[in-house]
C-alpha positions in Angstrom: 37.4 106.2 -8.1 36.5 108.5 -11.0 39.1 110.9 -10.0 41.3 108.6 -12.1 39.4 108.4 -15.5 39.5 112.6 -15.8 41.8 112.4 -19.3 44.8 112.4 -17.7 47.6 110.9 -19.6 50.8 108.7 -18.0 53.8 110.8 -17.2 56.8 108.9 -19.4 58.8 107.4 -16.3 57.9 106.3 -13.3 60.0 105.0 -10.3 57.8 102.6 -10.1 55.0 100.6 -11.9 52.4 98.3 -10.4 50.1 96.5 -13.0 46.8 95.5 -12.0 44.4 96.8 -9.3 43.4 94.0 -7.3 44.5 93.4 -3.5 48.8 92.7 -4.2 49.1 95.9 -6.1 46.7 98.0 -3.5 48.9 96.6 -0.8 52.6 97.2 -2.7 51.4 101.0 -3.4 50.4 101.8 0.4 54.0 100.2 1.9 55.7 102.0 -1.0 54.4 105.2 -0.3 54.4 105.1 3.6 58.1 104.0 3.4 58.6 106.6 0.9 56.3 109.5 -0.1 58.2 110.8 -2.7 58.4 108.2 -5.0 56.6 108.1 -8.4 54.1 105.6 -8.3 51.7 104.6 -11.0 48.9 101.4 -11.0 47.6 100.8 -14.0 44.3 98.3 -13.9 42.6 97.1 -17.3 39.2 97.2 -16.1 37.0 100.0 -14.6 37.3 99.8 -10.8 39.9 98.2 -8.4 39.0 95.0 -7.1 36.9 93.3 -10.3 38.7 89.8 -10.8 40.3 87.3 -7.8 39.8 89.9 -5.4 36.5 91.0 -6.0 34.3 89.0 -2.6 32.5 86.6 -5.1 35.4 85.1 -7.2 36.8 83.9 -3.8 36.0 82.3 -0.1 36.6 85.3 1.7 38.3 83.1 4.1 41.3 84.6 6.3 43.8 82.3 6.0 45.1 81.1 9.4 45.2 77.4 8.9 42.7 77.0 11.3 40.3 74.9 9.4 42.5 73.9 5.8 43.1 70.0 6.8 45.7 70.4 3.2 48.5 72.9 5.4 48.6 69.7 7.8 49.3 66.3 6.5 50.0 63.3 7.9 53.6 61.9 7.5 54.0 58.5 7.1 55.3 57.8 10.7 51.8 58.7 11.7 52.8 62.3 13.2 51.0 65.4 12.0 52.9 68.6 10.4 52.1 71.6 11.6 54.7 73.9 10.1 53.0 74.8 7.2 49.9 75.4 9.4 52.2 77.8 11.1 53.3 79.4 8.6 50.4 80.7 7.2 49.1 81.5 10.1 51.8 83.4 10.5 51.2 85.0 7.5 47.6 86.3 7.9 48.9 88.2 11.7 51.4 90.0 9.2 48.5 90.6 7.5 45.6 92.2 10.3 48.5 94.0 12.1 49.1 96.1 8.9 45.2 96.4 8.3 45.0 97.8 12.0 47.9 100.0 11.2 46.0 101.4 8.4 42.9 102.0 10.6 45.0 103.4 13.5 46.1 106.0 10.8 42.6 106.5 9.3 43.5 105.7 5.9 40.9 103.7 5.8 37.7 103.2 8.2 34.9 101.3 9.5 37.2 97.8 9.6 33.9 95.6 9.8 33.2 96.6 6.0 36.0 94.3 5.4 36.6 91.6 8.0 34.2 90.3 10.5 35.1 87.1 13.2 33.9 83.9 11.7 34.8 80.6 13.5 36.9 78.7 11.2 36.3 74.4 11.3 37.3 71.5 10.4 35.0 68.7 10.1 35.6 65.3 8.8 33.9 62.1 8.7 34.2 58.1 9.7 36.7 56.7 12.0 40.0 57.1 10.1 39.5 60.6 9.6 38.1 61.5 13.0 40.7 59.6 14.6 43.4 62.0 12.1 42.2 65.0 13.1 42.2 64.0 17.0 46.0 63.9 16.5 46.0 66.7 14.5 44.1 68.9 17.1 46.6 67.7 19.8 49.3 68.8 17.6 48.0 71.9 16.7 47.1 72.5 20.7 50.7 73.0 21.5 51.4 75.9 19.5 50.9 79.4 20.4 49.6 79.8 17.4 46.4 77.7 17.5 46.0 78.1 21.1 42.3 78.0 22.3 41.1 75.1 19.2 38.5 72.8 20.5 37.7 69.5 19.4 34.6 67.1 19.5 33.1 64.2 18.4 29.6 64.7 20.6 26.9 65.1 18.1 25.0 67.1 20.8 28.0 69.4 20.9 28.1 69.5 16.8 24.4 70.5 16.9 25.4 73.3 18.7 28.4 74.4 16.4 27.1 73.8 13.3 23.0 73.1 13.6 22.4 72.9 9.9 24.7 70.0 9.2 23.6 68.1 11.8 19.7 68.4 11.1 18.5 64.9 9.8 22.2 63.0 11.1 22.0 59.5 11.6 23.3 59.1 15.9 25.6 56.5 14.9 27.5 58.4 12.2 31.1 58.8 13.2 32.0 62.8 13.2 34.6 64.9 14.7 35.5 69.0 14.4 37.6 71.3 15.5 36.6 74.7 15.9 38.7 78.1 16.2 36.7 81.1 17.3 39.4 83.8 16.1 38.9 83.1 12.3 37.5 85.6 10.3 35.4 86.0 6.9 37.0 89.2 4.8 36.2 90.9 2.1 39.2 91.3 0.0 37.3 93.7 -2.6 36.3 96.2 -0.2 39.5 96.2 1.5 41.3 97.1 -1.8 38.8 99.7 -2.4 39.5 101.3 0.7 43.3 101.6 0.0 43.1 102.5 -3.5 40.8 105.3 -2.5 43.4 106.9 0.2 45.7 106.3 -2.1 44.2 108.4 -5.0 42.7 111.0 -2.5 45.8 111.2 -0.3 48.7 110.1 -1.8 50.7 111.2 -5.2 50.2 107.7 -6.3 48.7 108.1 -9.8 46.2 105.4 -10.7 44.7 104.9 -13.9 41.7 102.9 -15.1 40.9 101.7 -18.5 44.8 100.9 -18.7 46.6 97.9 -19.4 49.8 97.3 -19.8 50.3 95.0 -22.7 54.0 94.4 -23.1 57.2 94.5 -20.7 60.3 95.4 -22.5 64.2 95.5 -21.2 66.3 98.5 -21.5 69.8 98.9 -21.9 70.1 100.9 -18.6 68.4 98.6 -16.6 64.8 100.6 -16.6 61.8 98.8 -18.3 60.0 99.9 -21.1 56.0 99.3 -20.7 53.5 99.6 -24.0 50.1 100.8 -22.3 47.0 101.1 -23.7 44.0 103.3 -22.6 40.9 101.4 -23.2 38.3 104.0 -23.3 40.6 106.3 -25.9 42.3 103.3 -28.0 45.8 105.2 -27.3 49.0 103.4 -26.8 51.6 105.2 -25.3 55.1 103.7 -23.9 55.7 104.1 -20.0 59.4 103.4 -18.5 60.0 102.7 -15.2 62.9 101.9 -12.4 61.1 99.0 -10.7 57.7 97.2 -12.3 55.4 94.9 -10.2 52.8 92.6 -11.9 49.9 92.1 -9.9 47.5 90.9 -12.5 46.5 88.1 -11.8 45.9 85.4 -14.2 47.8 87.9 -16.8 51.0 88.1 -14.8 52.3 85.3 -16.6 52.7 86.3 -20.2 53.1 89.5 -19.2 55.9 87.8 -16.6 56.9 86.5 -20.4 57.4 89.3 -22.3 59.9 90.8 -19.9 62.1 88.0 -21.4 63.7 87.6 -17.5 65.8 84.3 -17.2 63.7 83.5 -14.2 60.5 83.2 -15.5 62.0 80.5 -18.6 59.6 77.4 -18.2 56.7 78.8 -16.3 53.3 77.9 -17.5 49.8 77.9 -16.4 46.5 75.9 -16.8 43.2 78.5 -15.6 40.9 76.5 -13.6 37.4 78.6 -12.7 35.8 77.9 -9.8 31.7 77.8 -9.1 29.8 78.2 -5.6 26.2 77.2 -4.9 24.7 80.0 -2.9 22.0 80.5 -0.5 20.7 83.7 1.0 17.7 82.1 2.6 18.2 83.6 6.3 16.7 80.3 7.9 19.4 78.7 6.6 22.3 81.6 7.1 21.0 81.7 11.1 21.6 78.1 11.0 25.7 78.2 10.0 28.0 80.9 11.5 31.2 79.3 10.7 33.2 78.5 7.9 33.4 74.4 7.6 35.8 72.9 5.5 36.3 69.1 5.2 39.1 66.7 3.3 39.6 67.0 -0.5 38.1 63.5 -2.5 40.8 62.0 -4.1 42.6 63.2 -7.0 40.8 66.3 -6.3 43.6 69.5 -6.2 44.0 71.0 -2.6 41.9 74.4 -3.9 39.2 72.0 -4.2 38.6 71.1 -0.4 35.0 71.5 0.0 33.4 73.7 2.3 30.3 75.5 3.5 31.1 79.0 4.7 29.4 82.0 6.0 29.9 85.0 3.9 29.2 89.0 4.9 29.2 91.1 1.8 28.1 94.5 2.3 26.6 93.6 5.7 24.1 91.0 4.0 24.9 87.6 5.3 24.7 84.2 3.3 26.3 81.1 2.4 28.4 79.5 0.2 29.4 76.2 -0.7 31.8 74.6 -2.8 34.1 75.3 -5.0 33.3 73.3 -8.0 35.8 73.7 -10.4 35.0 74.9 -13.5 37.4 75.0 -17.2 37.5 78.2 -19.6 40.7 79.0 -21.5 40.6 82.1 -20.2 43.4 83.9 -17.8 40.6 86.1 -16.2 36.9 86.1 -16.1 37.0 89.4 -18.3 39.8 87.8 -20.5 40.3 86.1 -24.0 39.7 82.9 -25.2 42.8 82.8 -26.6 44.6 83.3 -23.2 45.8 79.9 -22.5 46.6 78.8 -26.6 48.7 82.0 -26.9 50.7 81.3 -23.3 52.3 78.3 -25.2 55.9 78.7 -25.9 59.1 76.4 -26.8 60.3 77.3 -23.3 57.1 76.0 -21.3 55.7 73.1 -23.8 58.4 70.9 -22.0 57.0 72.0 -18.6 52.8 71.8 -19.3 53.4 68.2 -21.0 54.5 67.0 -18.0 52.7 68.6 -15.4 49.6 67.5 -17.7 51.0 63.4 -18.4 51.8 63.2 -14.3 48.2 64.4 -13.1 45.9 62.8 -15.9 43.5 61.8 -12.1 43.4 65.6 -12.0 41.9 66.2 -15.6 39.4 64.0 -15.0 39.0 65.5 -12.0 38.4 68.2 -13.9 36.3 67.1 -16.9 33.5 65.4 -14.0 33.3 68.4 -12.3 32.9 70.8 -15.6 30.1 68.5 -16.8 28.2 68.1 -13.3 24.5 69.7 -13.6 22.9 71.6 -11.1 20.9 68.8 -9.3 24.7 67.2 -9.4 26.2 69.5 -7.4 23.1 69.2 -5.1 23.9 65.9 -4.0 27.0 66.8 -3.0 25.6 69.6 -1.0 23.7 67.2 0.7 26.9 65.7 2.1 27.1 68.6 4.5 23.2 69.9 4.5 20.9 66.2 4.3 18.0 68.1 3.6 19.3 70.8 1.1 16.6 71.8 -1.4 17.7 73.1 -4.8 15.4 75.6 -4.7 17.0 77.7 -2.0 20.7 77.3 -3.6 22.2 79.5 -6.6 25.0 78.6 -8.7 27.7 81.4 -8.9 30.9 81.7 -10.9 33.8 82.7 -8.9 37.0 84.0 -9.8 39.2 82.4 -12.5 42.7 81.3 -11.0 46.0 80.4 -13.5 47.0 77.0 -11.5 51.4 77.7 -11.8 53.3 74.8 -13.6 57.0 75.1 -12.6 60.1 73.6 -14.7 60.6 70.3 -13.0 63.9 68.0 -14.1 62.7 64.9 -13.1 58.6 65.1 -14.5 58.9 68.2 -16.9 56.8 70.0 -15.1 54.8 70.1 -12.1 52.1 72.0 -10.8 52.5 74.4 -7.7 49.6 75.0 -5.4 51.0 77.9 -3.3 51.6 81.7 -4.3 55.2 82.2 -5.6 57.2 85.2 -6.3 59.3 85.3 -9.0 61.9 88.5 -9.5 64.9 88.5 -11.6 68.2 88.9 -10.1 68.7 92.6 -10.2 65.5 93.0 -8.3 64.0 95.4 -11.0 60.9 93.8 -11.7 58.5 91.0 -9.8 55.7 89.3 -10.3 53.3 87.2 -7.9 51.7 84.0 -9.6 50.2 81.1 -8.1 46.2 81.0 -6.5 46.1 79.6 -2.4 46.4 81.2 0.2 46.8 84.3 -2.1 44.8 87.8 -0.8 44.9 86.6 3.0 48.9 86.6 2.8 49.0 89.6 0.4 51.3 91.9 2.6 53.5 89.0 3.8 53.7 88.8 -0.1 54.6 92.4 -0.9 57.0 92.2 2.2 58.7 89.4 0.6 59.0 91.1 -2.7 60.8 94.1 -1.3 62.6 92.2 0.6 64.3 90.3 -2.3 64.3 93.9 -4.7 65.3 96.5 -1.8 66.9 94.7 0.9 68.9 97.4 1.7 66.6 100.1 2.3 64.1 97.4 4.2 66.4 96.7 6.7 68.1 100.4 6.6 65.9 103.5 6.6 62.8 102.0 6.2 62.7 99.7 9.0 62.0 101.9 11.8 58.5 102.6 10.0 58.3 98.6 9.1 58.2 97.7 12.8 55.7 100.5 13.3 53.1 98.9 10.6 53.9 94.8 11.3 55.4 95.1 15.0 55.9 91.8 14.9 58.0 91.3 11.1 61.6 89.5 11.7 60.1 87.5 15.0 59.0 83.9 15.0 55.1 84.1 16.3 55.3 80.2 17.1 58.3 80.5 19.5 57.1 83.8 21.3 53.7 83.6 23.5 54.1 87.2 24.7 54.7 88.7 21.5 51.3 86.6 19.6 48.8 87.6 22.9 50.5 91.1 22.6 50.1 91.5 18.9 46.6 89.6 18.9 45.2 91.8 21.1 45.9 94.6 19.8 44.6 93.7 16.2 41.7 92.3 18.0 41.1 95.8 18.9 41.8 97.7 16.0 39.7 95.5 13.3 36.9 95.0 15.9 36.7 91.6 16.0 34.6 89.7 18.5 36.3 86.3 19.7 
């Protein structure tokens, strides 16, 4: 993308402004522009190439989405029964998702779909009686849906050997396990993905994107436009930007940049970072061994981002795998942040808010603190929960990405913390922002949709839907109560991204 560091200055006003480059922004600039190619666009992104913080493949699980194997999207209610309809939901979610990828391809805006997304069976596996017997009732749940359609379940350890051979070398017979497994999950590549569609859109598109750039304040005007301070990082130039509509995209920055817009709706927001660490192994005895992504139930007090897991992962075409997440603590917003990040988010309007969301979840900080001062040979051991005969010489650790956990305004506790994604826009609809970690780049369009949805309802549903229906066929139906229409739009994203189920 070096088009974009060739000197070139920001025009003064912009319909609209998208800050950050990672996978929201990429995915807000292409609907914007196919919905409308004449609209002045601009991306600004602080660091030198699209993709470098939670999107980039490393500083998350690559894991699409789907709710096929995250045990957290359905609990068990206290009657006994399981809900699914969060599992649906999201599942829901990532098919908005592929069918606007496959779109993409269809076009040829961007190519080669198994840069970014390749099939990956997605499991669940749990252990001893009480959990096997949970996710029995969860599989018969889930088997009734369209939606998860095709999930098996066992608790034969000859059948485990062959789903997942490297947890069950050295497995006592008697040991009480049961999976599910869904062969339509995939493993994607969020950072490639973005690169892709911030290339078309600086090679084929009026979209302006500069690197270097960040936006460091958000300012009201009197007319309704916003008023953005920018400053070029190579050239130590600040220059003010205005624009009709602004979109924050930057991750762990989007809320005190959320904060200096001085919108009513963002009053009380806070946010603790949490970093996340993988062990990894490339060994391809081992990778042959695991071709799935296998999560299992969080321990307790342990936050739902924390599930562990032991995925398959295909970066650049090189396979390995990764387990964890450990979490990690650095004051920081980003990885490439300030120290100072979380000290300076502290405000009269949000003290309230972290208090309590920190007094109600003391479990969780020591959650935390354990985790932050496990060693290597620590982390091991609890490898060796899935892999008995794991040997730390073939594992590496790996930071991930930093994530800003969101602590909302809460009456009764002060604060609490939210574990989902959650879009905040003020009510005039000029300016959004997308907070929050979980399920995050795997519902990224669903996300966008829903911020135009709340900021330009009218054109949405007027002029623009005709091309809407033609990118997500399926946006306004209900997946879950329409078998034709999920097969139908299935298939033909099963085609598209070349995925082999």
């Amino acid at each position: 993308m070096s088009q974009s560091l060739t000197g070139r200055t920001p025009k003064p006003k912009y319909d609209v402004v998208l800050v950050g480059g990672g996978i929201m922004s990429a995915t807000l600039a292409t609907l914007l522009h196919e919905f409308n190619p004449e609209l002045e666009i601009a991306i600004f992104e602080r660091l030198g190439r699209f993709a470098k913080e939670s999107t980039a493949a490393w500083n998350n699980a690559g894991t699409g989405h789907s709710a096929f194997c995250e045990l957290n999207y359905t609990p068990e209610k206290p009657d006994g029964s399981i809900d699914i309809s969060k599992a649906e939901s999201i599942a829901e979610q990532f098919e908005v998702s592929k069918q606007f990828w496959a779109y993409l391809i269809k076009k040829e805006y961007i190519r080669n779909p198994k840069d970014f997304i390749n099939s990956c069976p997605h499991m669940s596996l749990v252990f001893g009686e009480k959990d096997a017997e949970y996710l029995k009732k969860r599989h018969e749940k889930m088997s009734g849906s369209v939606l998860f359609r095709g999930m098996e379940f066992s608790t034969d350890h000859e059948q485990l050997k062959e789903w997942i051979p490297l947890v069950m070398q050295k497995r006592n017979p008697s040991e009480v396990m049961a999976a599910t497994k869904m062969d339509m999950g995939t493993d994607v590549n969020f950072g490639t993905l973005t690169r892709k569609m911030g290339r078309h859109l600086l090679e084929d598109s009026n979209v302006e994107v500069f690197l270097y750039h960040e936006v460091k304040d958000i300012d009201p005007k009197e007319d309704g436009t916003w008023e953005m301070k920018v400053k070029d990082r190579i050239n130590n130039h600040k220059q003010e930007v205005e624009a009709d509509f602004v979109f924050i995209g930057a991750g762990g920055y989007a809320l005190p940049l959320l904060e200096s817009s001085d919108i009513k709706e963002s009053e009380g927001y806070g946010g603790f970072p949490v970093s996340g660490q993988w062990l990894v192994t490339r060994n391809q005895e081992l990778v042959e061994k695991h071709q799935a992504k296998v999560y299992t139930q969080a321990s307790v007090g342990a936050p739902p981002m924390s599930v562990p897991h032991l995925d398959l992962r295909i970066i650049d075409g090189e396979k390995s795998l990764l387990f964890g997440p450990f979490a990690g603590f650095s004051t920081k917003f980003l990885k490439e942040g300030s120290y100072l990040d979380l000290p300076e988010s502290v405000n009269t309007k949000n003290l309230r808010s972290l208090f309590g969301a920190w007094w109600h979840n003391i479990p969780l900080t020591k959650y935390l603190i354990q985790q932050v001062a496990m060693n290597k040979a620590q982390r091991i051991q609890h490898l060796r929960e899935f892999v008995k005969d794991a040997k730390e010489e073939d594992w590496e650790l790996k930071v991930a990405g930093q994530r800003v956990q969101v602590i909302k305004k809460d009456e009764k506790e002060g604060g609490k913390l939210e574990f989902g994604t959650e879009v905040v826009v003020n009510k005039t609809g000029t300016i959004a922002s997308l907070l929050g970690a979980s399920p995050g780049a795997s519902t990224a369009v669903y996300a966008m949709l829903n911020v135009l949805e709340k900021c330009f309802p009218e054109k949405l549903h007027g002029e623009w839907k005709e091309k809407l229906l033609e990118m997500v066929p399926s946006y306004g139906k209900k997946l879950a109560d329409n078998p034709e229409l999920t097969e139908e739009v299935r298939n033909y994203t099963k085609e598209k991204l070349q995925l082999e189920y």
